[in-house]
N, C-alpha and C positions, 0 to 999 in steps of 0.2 A: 628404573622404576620411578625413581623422584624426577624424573628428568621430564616422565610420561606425564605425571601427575600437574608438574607444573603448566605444560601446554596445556592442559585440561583447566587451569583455572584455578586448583586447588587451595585453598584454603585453610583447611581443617586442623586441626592439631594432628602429629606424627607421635607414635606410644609405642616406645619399644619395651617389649611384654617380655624378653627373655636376655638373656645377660650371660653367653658360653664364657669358658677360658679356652686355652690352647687347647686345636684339636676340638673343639665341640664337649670338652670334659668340664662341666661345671664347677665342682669343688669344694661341697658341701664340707665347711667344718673350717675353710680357710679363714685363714687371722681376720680381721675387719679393717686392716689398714690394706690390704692384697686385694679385699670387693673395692674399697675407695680407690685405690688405683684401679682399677678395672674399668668403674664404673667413670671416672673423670677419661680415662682411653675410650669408651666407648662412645663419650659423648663429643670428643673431637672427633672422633671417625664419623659420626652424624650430620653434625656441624660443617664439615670438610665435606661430604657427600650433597647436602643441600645447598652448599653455595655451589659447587660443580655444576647443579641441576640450572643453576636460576635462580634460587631464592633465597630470601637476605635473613641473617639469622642473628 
């Protein structure tokens, strides 16, 4: 998808709206140090994904 996006020109800001853990099971009620890890994992797998594509981040 970012790959398409970039041949197209793309610009725009990327917003990831949703934030799974393992399996697609989110985990309401986890500690807040377990969302910080999640959330810094999720954003190298972003990071890693958009420079695959093409684009410099």
């Amino acid at each position: 998808m970012f790959a398409t996006l970039h041949e197209a020109g793309f610009v725009g800001p990327v917003i990831v709206e949703r934030l799974d853990g393992a399996n697609g099971k989110f985990g309401a009620g986890i500690p807040f140090k377990a969302l910080e890890e999640r959330v810094a994992k999720a954003r190298a797998n972003l990071e890693r994904m958009l420079q695959e594509a093409g684009f410099e981040t």
